[in-house]
C-alpha positions as CSV (number, residue, x, y, z in Angstrom):
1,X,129.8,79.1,115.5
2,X,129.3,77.1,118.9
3,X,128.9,73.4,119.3
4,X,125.2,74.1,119.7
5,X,124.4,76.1,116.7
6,X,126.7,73.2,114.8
7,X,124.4,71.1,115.9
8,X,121.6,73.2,115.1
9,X,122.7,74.0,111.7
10,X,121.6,70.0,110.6
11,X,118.1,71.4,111.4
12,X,118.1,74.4,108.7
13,X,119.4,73.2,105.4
14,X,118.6,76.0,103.6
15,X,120.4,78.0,106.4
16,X,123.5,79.7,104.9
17,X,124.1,81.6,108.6
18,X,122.3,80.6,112.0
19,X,122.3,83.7,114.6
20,X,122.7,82.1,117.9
21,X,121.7,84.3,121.9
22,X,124.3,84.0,124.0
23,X,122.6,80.7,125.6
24,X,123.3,79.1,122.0
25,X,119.9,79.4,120.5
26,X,119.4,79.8,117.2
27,X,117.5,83.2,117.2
28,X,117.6,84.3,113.4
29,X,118.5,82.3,110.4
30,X,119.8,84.1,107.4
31,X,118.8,82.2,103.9
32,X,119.9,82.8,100.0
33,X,117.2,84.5,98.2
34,X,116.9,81.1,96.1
35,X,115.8,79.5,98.9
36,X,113.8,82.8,100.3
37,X,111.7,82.7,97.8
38,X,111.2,78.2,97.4
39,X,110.0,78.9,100.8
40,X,107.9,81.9,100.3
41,X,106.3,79.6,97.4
42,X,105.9,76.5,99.3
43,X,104.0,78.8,101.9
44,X,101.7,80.5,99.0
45,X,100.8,76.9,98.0
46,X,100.0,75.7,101.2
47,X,97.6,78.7,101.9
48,X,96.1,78.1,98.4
49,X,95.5,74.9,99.2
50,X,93.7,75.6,102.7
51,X,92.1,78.0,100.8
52,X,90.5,75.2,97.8
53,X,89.9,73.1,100.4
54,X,87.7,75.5,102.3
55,X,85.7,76.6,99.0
56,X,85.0,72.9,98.2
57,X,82.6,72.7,101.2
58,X,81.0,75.3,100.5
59,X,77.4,75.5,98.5
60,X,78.1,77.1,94.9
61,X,75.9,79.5,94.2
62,X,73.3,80.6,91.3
63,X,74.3,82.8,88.7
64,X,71.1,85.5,90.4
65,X,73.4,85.0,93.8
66,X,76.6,85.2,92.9
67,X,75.8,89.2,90.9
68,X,73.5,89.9,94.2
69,X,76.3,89.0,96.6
70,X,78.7,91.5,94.2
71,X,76.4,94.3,94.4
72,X,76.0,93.9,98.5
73,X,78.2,96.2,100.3
């Protein structure tokens, strides 16, 4: 590993590999699955919550509109 992927290396904790070009950039980082899938969560949540966030401006709607809008195509 090269001085600048060391250095690198302090930005991905989770990081158990950093795949550097040959300018030194990281390119790829290679993670445990433990920490594959706290990220993959932490993402999920974050989309969930856009998603709540979203719904809570909008209008609810009538029991009569919510089964119309169902049968719509």
């Amino acid at each position: 590993m090269n001085a600048s992927a060391t250095t690198a290396r302090c930005d991905y904790p989770f990081a158990k590999e950093l795949i550097t070009n040959t300018r030194g950039q990281v390119s790829k980082v290679i993670l445990g699955y433990r920490h594959y899938r706290q990220l993959l969560e932490l993402v999920e949540d974050a989309g969930l919550d856009r998603a709540m966030k979203a719904a809570a401006q909008e209008k609810p709607l009538t029991r009569r509109q919510a089964l119309q809008a169902l049968d719509e195509p």
